[in-house]
Each structure stands twice: as C-alpha cells, then as structure tokens.
N, C-alpha and C positions, 0 to 999 in steps of 0.2 A: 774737319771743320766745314761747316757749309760754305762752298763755293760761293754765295753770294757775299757774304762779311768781307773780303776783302775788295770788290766792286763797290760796294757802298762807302766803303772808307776812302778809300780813292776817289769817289765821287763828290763823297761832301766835302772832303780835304778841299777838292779843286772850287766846286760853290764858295767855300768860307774865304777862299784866296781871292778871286774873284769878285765875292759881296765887298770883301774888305775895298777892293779897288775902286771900283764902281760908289762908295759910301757916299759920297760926295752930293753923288748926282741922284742915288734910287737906293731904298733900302727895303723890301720885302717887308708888308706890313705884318705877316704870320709868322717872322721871326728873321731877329736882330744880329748882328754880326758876335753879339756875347752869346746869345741863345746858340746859334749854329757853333760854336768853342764848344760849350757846353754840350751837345750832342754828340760832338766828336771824341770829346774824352770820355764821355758815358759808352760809346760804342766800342772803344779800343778796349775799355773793360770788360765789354760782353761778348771782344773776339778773346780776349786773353780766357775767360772763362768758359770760353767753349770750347779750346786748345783744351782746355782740363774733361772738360763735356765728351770730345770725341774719343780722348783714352775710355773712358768709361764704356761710349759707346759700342767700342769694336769692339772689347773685351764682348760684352754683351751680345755683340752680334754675331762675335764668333761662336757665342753656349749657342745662343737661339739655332744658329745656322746647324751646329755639327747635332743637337738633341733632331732636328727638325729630318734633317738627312736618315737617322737612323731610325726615327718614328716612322717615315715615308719606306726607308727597306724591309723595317718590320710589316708594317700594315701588306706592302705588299707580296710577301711570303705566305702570311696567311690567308690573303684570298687565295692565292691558286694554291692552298692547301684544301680549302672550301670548294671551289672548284674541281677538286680534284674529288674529295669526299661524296659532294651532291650531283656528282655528274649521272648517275642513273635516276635521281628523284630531281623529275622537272619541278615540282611547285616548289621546293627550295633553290633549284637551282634558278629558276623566274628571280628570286629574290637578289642576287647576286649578275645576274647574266649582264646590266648596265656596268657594273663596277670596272675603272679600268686602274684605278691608281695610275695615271698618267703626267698628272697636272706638272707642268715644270715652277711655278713660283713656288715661292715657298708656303703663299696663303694657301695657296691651291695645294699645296700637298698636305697642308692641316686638315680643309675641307675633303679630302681623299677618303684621309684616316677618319676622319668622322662618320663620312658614308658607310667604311667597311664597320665602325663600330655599330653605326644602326644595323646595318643586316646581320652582323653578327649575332646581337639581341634578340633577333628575330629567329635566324637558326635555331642556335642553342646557344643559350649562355652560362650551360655548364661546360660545353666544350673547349679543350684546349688542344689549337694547332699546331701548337711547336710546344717540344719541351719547355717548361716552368713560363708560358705564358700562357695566361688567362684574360677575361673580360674585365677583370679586378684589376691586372696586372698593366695590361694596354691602356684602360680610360684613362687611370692619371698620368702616363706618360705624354699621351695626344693634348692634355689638360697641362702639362707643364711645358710644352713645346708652343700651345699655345700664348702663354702669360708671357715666355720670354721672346715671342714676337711682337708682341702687341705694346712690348716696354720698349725694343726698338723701334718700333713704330711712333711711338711717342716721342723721344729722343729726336729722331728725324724731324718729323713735326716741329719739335721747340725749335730746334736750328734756322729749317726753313722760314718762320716768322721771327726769329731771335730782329732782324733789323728791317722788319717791315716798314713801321710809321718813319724809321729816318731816307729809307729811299723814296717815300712816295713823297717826304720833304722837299727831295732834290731833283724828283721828275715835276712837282707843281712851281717850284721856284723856276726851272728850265724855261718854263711855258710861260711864265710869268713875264720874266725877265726878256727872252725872245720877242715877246712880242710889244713890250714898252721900247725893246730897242733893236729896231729893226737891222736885218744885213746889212755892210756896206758903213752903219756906221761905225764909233771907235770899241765904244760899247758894247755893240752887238758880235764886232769882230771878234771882242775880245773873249767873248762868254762862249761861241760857236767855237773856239780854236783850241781853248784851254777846258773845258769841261769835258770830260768823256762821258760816250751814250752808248759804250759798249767795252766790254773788262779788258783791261791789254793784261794776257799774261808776263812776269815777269819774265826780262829777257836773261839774266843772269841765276846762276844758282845760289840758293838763300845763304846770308852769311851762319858762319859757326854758334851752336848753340853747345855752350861747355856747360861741363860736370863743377859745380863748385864743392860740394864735399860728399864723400862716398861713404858712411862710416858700417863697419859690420855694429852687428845687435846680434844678440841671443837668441837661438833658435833657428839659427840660418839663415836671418836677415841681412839686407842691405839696406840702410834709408838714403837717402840721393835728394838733394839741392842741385838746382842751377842756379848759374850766372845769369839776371833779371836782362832782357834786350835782347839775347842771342835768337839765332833761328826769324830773323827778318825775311819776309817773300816766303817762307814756308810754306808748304799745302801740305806735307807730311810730318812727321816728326815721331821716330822710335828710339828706343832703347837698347843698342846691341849690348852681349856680352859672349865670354866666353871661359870655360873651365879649365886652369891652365893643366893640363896634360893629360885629359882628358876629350876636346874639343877641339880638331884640325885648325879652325877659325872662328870666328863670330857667327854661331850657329845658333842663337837665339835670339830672338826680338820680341819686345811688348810697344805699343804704343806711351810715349811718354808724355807725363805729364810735368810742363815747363812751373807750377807750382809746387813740386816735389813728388814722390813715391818713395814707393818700399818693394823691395823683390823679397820674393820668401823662394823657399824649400833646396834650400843650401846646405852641403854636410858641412860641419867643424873641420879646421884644417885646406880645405878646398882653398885658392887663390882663384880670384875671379876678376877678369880685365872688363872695363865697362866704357862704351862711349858711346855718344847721343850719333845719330843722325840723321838729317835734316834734306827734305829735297822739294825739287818743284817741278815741273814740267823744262827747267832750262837744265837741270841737272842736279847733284846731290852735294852736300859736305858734312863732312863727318867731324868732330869734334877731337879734342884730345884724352888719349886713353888713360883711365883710374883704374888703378889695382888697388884690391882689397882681399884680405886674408881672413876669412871666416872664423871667426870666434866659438 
C-alpha cells in the first residue's frame, strides 16, 4: 500500500478532532467539520481498496520483474554472441561496439534490449544466436516485458495520488488555522501539539487479521474470507500456507487480499494449513491456522 495512506489518515483524523474543538470559535470556510467526516470515511475506503490494489500489484510486479530479468540475461548473451561473430568485420562490429547491456533499473534494461534488437536489425535479421531464438522470437518478449512494466508503473502512480487532494486539505487547513491562531494561544497550542507534520510509525505490531472461512472448490481450489477490522497498523499483509506432509513449514506466501481470494493449483486429497500474516515496521502477527482438505 502506499506509504503515504496511512499519514494522511492520521492526519486528517487529528484536523477533524481538532476542527471539532476549536468549532466554536473558527470553522475552515473550504470545508466543515461534516465535510472533513466525509473525507475520512471516503479515504478509509480507498486505503481498504488499495490493501486489495497492492495484492494485485506485487503479483504484477513480480511477472514484470522475473520476465524483465530473463529478457535482460537473454539480450545479453546474444550480444557477445554478435560480438563474438563480427569480431573480424569492423563495420558490423561499429554497429555493436557502444552496446553494453549494463543498465541496472529495470527501464534501463528494457531500453538495453531494445538497443541490442535495433543492431540486431541491422546485422542480420535472419540470424539466430542462440538456439530456437530469433528476431521474431526476442521482439515480442522485450514487447511483453515492456507492458508489464508499464502496468506497474501505472499501479504505482494510482497509489502515489490515490489521497492527494485530502492531504493538501490538511496542509492548507494547517496554515490556515496557524496563523488565525497564533502560538502561545489555547488554540493555537492546541492545533501545534495535536496535529502531526510528519508520520509516526506504529510503535506496536499490527493487530491479528483472521481467516473467517477457508472453503476447498473443485479444481484445487481454495476461496478465503476474512474477519472485516483485522490487520490494524499493517504495512504488509500475506497469505502463508503449507502442504501437510509435504512442506517442512509455511513455505509459501501470496500477498492477500483482506476482501477475499482464491488459491489454485492444489492436487485432490492434499491437506493445506493457511494463516494470514500481518506486519509493520514494530514487528509481525500472524493469525490463526485453517486447515483444508482439498476436494
């Protein structure tokens, strides 16, 4: 989840606590202690929604990342295959001689692959440097490595604006409010002490996020509800499980989603133990374990 959602929810919590107080005396004419309610239930909706957002995400960014890594070891095999080939003809090897397939991001190692496909073009594009790949074979992998970065990129994106116009709410009401009421008075004390201008991590580890029902389905499914409130202060939140006599421990995780999921590729007869957990920067907890018997 982006790191900012939980700062701004904490932040307008403390405004809306604070406008409430102060109602008496000053009320923010660009919005009202019902308006600022109203904001704060809209936003708890758009973190619980991106708690669902983020599963997606990592899924996502692990294709992108693990397609991205093997497009970048391939691209770079075949250059110093090409290198190797054109090393007696300089004006092909000119063509190639800048190529370093170096780039450590990952955009930069799409833009790698791309390079080595123009020179390649240029080479020969009937040649193939490595068994069963070709110029046919490579484009659309660099081309699919590409879309599924560019879909996490997007994804990111949403997040990082996901609560833009309610923080900049809470930094113009800050300045507002500051300066109708200066330090020193009760007011002002009171808005300077109690409002935060910077995220306190939590100091505790997040409470338990339980399994409310694990049920098998056909196919080698599992579908999975949770208990609605659990996983409070979270910054992470997965799904362990494990295969009973098969698997030492809880040697799998997915990112879960607190509005439900489905696990697949389960055999019949397998017995599979499942429990959520939950962590933060003050430490983790882990829920209670579902067993399920695969149908």
């Amino acid at each position: 989840m982006a790191e900012n959602i939980p700062f701004t929810l904490q932040r307008s919590q403390a405004t809306h606590s604070v406008q409430v107080s102060i109602a008496e005396t000053w009320v923010w004419e660009e919005k009202t202690v019902v308006q600022w309610n109203a904001a704060i239930v809209a936003l708890v909706a758009k973190m619980e929604a991106a708690q669902d957002a983020e599963a997606d995400y990592l899924a996502k960014r692990g294709e992108a990342y693990a397609a991205i890594t093997a497009l970048h070891a391939l691209a770079g095999r075949c250059l110093r295959m090409a290198k190797n080939r054109y090393r007696t003809d300089p004006a092909k090897l000119e063509v190639i001689a800048n190529l370093r397939n170096d780039k450590a991001s990952h955009a930069g190692q799409i833009q790698d692959a791309l390079e080595w496909e123009s020179a390649w073009e240029k080479l020969d594009d009937e040649w193939s440097p490595l068994p069963g790949v070709t110029l046919e074979t490579f484009k659309p992998q660099r081309l699919a490595a590409g879309t599924l970065l560019e879909a996490v990129t997007t994804k990111k994106t949403a997040w990082d604006t996901e609560d833009e116009q309610l923080n900049a709410d809470c930094v113009a009401w800050y300045e507002a409010a500051t300066t109708v009421f200066p330090a020193g008075t009760t007011e002002g004390d009171l808005i300077r002490s109690d409002i935060p201008t910077t995220y306190t991590p939590p100091s505790n580890p997040p409470t338990a996020l339980e399994i409310a029902t694990a049920t098998a389905q056909a196919g080698g499914k599992i579908a999975l509800t949770y208990v609605p409130g659990g996983g409070h202060d979270a910054t992470s939140r997965r799904l362990e499980w494990q295969v009973v006599g098969t698997d030492p421990g809880f040697d799998h995780d997915t990112a879960l989603k607190p509005t439900g999921q489905t696990l697949t590729g389960f055999a019949p007869g397998q017995t599979v133990n499942l429990r959520p957990r939950v962590g933060n920067p003050a430490g983790h907890t882990e829920g209670a374990v579902k067993t399920v018997t695969i149908v």
